[in-house]
N, C-alpha and C positions, 0 to 999 in steps of 0.2 A: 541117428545120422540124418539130417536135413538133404536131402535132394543130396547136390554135388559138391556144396560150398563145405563142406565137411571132410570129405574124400581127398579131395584136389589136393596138390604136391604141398600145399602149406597147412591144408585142413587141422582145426586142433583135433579131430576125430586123430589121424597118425600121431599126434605130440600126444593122447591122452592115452593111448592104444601101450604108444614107447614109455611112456611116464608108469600106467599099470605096471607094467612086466620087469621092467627097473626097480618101482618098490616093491615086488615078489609078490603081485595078485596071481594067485592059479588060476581062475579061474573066470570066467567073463561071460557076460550077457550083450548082442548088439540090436540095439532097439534099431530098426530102419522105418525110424522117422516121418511124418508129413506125408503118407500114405494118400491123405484125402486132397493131397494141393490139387492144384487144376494142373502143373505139368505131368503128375503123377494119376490120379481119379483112379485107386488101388491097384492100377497095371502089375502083372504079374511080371512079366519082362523087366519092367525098371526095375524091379524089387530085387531079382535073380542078377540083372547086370549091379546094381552097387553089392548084394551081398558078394558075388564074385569078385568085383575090387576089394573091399572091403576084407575079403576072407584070402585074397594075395599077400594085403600086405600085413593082415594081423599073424599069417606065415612069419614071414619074414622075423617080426618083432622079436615069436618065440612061441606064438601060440599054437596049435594044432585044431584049424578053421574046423574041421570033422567032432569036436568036441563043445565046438561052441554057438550055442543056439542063435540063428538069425531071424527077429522076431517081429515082422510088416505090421507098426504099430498107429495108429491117429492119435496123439496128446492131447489133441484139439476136440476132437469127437469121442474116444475113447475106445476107439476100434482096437479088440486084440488087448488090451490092456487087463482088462477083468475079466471081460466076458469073450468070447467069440464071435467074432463081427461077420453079420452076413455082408457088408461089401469086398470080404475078399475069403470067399468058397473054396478057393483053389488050395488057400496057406492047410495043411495039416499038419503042422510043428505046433509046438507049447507054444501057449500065450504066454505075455508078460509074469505075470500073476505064476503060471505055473512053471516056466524058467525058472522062479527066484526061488521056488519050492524046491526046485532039482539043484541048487547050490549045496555041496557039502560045508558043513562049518569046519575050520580047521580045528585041528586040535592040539589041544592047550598044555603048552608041555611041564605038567605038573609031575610026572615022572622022572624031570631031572633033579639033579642038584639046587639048591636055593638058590639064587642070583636076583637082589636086589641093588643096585644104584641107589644110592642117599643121595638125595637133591638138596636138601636142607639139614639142621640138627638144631635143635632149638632148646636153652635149659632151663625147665618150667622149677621155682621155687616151691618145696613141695612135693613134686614129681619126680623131678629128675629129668638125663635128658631122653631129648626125646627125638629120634631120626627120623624123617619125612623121606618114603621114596615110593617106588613103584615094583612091584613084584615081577620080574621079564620070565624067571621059569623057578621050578620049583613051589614047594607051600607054606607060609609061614603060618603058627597058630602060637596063642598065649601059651607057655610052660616050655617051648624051644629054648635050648640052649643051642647059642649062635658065637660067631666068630668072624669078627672084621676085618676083613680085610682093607690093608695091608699091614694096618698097627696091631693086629692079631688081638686084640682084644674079642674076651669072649666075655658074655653075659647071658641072662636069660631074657626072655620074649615076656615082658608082665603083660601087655592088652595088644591088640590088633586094633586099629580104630578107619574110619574113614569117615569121614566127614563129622566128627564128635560123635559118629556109632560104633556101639562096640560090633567085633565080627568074630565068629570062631575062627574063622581061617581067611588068610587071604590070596590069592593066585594069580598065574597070569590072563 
């Protein structure tokens, strides 16, 4: 988040904030930006007044501010980002670097039912045909025997492939 031009009622910092939470981000990092400008020169106080707008309105959105690290960073100098910058002694919260490490990765719901989408089907002479999609939950492997929906055609699973590579399995 740059200074205040980020914050203010139009900021895309709010639209990016609303945009996350809308396509079902849990969870969020807010980097507070430009640390080293000359309105700012690491001021402790600027830092604490954007994170507290900052952390009102990512309330609002959906988020829960107490769960989400606000991280006084320099992009420009590199403060906070990797290492731990002596120009600002005051921050003891994670750095950049060690925020993304405290991300949980979601996880992968290959405990459900198959649910593939066919995007394409394509019928290779020789082959036979062949459906092109993307696996959203569940696990396909070569020797499944499947079932199509809606035309309820069922077959078996002869290769997994992605990109002309064979795969034993493929998931979401």
């Amino acid at each position: 988040i740059p200074g205040m031009a980020g914050i203010s009622k139009d900021g895309q910092t709010r639209e990016h904030a609303l945009l996350a939470n809308t396509l079902g981000v849990k969870q969020m990092i807010v980097g507070v930006n430009k640390m080293d400008s000359e309105s700012v020169k690491f001021n402790q106080a600027r830092y604490e007044e954007i994170a507290k707008e900052v952390g009102s309105f990512i309330k609002r959105v959906g988020y829960n501010p107490k769960s989400v690290p606000f991280v006084p960073i320099s992009g420009w100098a590199g403060d906070n980002m990797l290492e731990r910058s002596p120009n600002m002694p005051w921050y003891k919260g994670p750095i950049l670097i060690e925020a993304l490490d405290l991300i949980e990765p979601p996880k992968r719901p290959t405990d459900k039912p198959l649910r593939l989408p066919i995007q394409d089907v394509y019928k290779i002479g020789g082959i036979g045909t062949v459906p092109v999609g993307r696996v959203e939950t569940g696990l396909l492997k070569p020797g499944m025997v499947i079932t199509v929906a809606p035309t309820q055609v069922t077959t078996e699973v002869k290769s997994v492939e992605m990109h002309h590579e064979s795969l034993p399995e493929a998931g979401p």
